[in-house]
C-alpha positions, 0 to 999 in steps of 0.5 A: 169684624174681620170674619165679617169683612171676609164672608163679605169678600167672598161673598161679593167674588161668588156673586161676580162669579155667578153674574159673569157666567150668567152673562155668558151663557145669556150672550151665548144663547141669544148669539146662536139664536140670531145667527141660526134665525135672524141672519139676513137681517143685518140689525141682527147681524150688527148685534150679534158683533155686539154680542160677541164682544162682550162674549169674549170679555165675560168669557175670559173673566170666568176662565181667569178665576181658575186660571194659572199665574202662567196663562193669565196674561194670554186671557187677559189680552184674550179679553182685549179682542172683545174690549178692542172690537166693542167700540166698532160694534156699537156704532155698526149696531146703531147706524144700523138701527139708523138704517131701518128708520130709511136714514142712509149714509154712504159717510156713516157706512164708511166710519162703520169700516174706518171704525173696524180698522181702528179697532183692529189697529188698537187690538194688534198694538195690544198683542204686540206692543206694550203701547196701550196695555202691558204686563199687570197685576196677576192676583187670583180674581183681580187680575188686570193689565197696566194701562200704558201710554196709548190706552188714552187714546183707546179710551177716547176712541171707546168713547167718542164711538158709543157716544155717537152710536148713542146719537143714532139710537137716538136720532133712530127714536125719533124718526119713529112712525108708531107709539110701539116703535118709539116705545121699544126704542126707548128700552133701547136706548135706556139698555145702550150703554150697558155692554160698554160699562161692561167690557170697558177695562 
């Protein structure tokens, strides 16, 4: 049973080895599309911010299955630039999806920056302050930060943010004009909260 058990481990560390770079690359390739074809438009723009966020984060699990015990906790909190930025991302992404369906808001374009700001607030209190993550545990493959006692406040804020950006997805299905354009919205809004669940620590 115990040989079992270890094939099992390690089985299930190459698969999450596998799936992690599989998602960089996949980010990678789908980021360079955008940015070299679809630049002008600002949808495109919205995701490839999307994009980069869970990037970094999948980027940073890859490297941190070879890293050193010294250099763990600098891609860890490399990590934190996606997992920091993710929550702005999201609502930038679906406000303007929002946009398209000629929906404007001068107040939603203000959150987008107000949401940007905290992030990047959030993102220093996490290089320079044990306040919302400190040192962690460092074991090859599971290495991780502690939370500290601010990271509820990230979390509420990661939350509060997709959920919103979930409302406007939402709101952007239903002011749909065609059967196609509801129908793609609604892949879209099944595949929403994926790179939440994904980057969220």
């Amino acid at each position: 049973m115990g040989d079992f058990g270890a094939l099992l481990t390690s089985g299930l560390k190459l698969a999450n080895q596998v799936l992690s770079a599989t998602v960089v690359l996949t980010a990678f390739s789908l980021l360079i599309y955008l940015l070299t074809h679809n630049l002008r438009s600002p949808v495109a723009r919205a995701f490839c911010a999307l994009l980069g966020s869970v990037l970094i984060v999948y980027a940073g699990d890859v490297v941190l299955y070879e890293a050193s015990v010294s250099t763990v906790e600098r891609w860890l909190k490399f990590q934190w630039i996606g997992i920091a930025l993710a929550p702005a991302a999201y609502l930038h992404f679906s406000a303007t999806v929002l946009r398209t369906t000629n929906l404007r808001s001068r107040t939603r374009e203000i959150l987008i920056l107000v949401g940007y700001v905290l992030s990047l607030g959030f993102l220093g209190l996490v290089f320079f302050t044990p306040w919302v993550v400190y040192d962690g545990v460092y074991v090859p493959q599971q290495s991780h930060l502690a939370a500290g006692p601010l990271f509820w406040a990230f979390a509420l804020y990661f939350v509060i943010t997709v959920a919103w950006g979930a409302v406007n997805i939402r709101r952007a299905r239903q002011r749909c004009l065609t059967r196609a354009s509801r129908r793609r919205m609604t892949y879209l809004e099944l595949a929403f909260f994926g790179p939440g669940l994904g980057v969220f620590p």
